[in-house]
N, C-alpha and C positions, 0 to 999 in steps of 0.2 A: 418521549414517553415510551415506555416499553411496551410492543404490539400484547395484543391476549395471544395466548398459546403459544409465545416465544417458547421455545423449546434449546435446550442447551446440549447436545451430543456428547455420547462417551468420547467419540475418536472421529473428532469435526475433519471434515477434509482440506479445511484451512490451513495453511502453513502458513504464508504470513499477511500483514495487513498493515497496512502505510496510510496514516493520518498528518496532513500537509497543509500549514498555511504558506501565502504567498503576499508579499506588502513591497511596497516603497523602498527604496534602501535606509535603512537609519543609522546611520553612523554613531549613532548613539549608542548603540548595541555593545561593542565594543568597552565601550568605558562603562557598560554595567555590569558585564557577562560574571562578574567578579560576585557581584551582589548577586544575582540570578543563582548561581552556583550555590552559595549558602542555603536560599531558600528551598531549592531540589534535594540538597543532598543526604538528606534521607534516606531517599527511592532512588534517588542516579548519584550514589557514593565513586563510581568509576570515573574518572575524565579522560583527554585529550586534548591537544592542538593540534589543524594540519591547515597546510596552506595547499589547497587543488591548482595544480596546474592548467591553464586555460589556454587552447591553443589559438593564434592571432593569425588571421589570414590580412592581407595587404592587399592593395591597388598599387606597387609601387611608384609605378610611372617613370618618364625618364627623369626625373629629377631624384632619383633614389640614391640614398647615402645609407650606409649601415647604422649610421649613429640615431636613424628617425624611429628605429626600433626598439622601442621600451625595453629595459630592459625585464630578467627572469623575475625582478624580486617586485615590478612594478604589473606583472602580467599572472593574476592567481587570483583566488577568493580564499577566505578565512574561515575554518570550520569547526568552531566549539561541539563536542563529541560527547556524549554521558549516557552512561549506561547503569542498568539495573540486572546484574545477575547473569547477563544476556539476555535476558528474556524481554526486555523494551529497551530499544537505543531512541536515545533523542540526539537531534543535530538542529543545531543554531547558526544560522548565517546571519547576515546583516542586511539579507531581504527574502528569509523563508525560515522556518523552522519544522521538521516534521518528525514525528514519533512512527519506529517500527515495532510491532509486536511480535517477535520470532516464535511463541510459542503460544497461539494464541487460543483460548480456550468458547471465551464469550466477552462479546460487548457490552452487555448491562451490567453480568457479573450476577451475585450471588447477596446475603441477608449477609454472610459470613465474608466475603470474599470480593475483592473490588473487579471488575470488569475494565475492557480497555476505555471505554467510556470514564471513567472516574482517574486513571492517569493520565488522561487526557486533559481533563478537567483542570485536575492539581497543576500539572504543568504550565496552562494557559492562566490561571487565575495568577499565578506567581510572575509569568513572564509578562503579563500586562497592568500589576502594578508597578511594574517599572517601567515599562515601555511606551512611549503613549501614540501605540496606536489605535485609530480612530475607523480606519478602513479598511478592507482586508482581500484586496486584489480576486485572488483566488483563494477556496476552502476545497479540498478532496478528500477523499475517503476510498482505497482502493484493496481489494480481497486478490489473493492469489492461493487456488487451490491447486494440490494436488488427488487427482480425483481417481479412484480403483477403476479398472479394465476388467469389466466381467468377461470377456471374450470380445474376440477380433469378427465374429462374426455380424453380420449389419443387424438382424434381426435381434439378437442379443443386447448391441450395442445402444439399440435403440430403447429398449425394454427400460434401459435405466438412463439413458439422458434424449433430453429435445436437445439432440445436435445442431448444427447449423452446418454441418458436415456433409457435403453431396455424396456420401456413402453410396447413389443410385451408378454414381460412376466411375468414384473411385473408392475401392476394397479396403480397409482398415490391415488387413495381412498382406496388401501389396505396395503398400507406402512408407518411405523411410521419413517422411516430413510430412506434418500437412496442417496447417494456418490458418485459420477467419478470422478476422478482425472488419469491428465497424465501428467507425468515431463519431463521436455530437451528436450522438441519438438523445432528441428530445423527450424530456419525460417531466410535462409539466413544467414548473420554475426551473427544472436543475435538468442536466447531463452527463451523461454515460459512454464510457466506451468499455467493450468487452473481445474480449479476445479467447480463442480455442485452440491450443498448440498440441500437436500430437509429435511426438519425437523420440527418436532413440538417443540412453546415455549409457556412459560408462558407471557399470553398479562400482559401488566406492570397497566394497568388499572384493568381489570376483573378476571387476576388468573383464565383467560381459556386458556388451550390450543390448540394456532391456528400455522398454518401452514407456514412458512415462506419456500423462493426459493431464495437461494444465486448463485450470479454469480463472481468468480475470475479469474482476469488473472494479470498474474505477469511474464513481458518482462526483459531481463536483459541482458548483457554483461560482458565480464571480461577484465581486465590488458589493460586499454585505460587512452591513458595521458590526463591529466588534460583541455590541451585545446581544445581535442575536448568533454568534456563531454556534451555539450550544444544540439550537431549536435549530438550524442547518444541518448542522450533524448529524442528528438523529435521522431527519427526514432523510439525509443520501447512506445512513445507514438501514433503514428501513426498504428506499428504493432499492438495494444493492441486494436487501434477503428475501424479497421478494422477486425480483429475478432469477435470482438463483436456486430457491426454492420451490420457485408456483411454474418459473419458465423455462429452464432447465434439466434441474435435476427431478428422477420422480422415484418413487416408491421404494425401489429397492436399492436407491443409495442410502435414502433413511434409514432404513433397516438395517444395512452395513454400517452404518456410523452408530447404530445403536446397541450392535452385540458387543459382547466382550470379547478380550482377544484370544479369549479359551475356547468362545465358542463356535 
């Protein structure tokens, strides 16, 4: 259910967002993906095949013969690919399926306008009348922002995020790197990791290197049946904007996310 006072930004700091089940292997997958495809292809007219390389570590021991090693074609997974426009890639394996939203706007969406919640939806109700699964290992839901640098200085810095940054020690103008991550933080039923990455990159224009400030959080749950995935959902997408919103980010990134770009 959509919170009250959901708010939807001109220019979200979202870049992208990764919706992930995880189940059982079904070999079955396979000999449906055929049917599946039909049903999609509406919304993910694009495909592919690729088979990912998987690399095999051994115990050889002395009784090792080169022959006991599988060979390339027996050592891979299988990766049905489809996409929309770019703007949502789905990928289907035959023990995970997960949706990327490359340009991601809102997750409820609009009266007019579907939200990533509702291709989410489409997708799952189609893959699970063929599918029959029952239980669902793992369900996530993970945001990766890229967030504006009002200044390198700490009191500034601080103005517009609850860092988790020990800024009292180390200087934002005097770090080429700098990292926080903290995993299975409980919240309630479900779990969260989040991560703060401050790094220099190569701008794709100028071949200078400028400064980027990444924001992720990745909500998740495990071993929930199939029919409530929907009401899971919601709750670690709720958990994740409320983080991000009430424990992070404050006032004048709002505000930045809500001017236009003239202004």
């Amino acid at each position: 259910m959509k919170p009250e006072n959901y708010k939807v930004y001109r220019k979200p700091t979202v870049k992208k967002v990764i919706f992930q089940i995880k189940f059982s292997n079904l070999f079955i997958i396979e000999n449906r993906i055929g049917e599946f495809q039909t049903k999609i292809l509406k919304r993910f007219p694009d495909s592919s095949f690729t088979i990912r390389r998987e690399l095999l570590f051994a115990d050889v021991g002395p009784e090792f013969k080169m022959e006991h090693i599988p060979s390339k074609e027996t050592v891979g997974r299988k990766i049905w690919r489809f996409s929309s426009n770019d703007k949502y890639e789905l990928n289907v394996l035959t023990n995970s399926l997960d949706i990327t939203s490359k340009q991601h706007k809102s997750y409820y969406g609009s009266d007019d306008k579907d939200g990533f919640r509702d291709i989410i939806q489409f997708v799952m109700d189609k893959f699970l009348e063929l599918i029959p699964l029952e239980v669902i290992k793992r369900i996530g839901l993970r945001y990766i922002d890229e967030a504006p640098i009002p200044s390198l200085e700490t009191e500034e810095f601080e103005k517009w995020y609850n860092t988790a940054f020990p800024l009292n020690r180390f200087k934002l103008n005097e770090v080429g790197t700098m990292v926080f991550q903290t995993l299975n933080v409980k919240r309630e039923k479900y779990e969260l990791n989040y991560k703060e990455t401050l790094q220099h990159e190569k701008d794709v224009k100028t071949d200078e290197l400028i400064l980027k400030y990444y924001l992720d959080f990745d909500g998740y749950a495990g071993n929930i049946l199939k029919d409530d995935y929907l009401k899971i959902l919601d709750d670690l997408h709720n958990l994740i904007h409320d983080e991000w919103s009430k424990n992070t980010i404050r006032d004048p990134v709002k505000e930045w996310m809500d001017k236009m770009e003239e202004e």
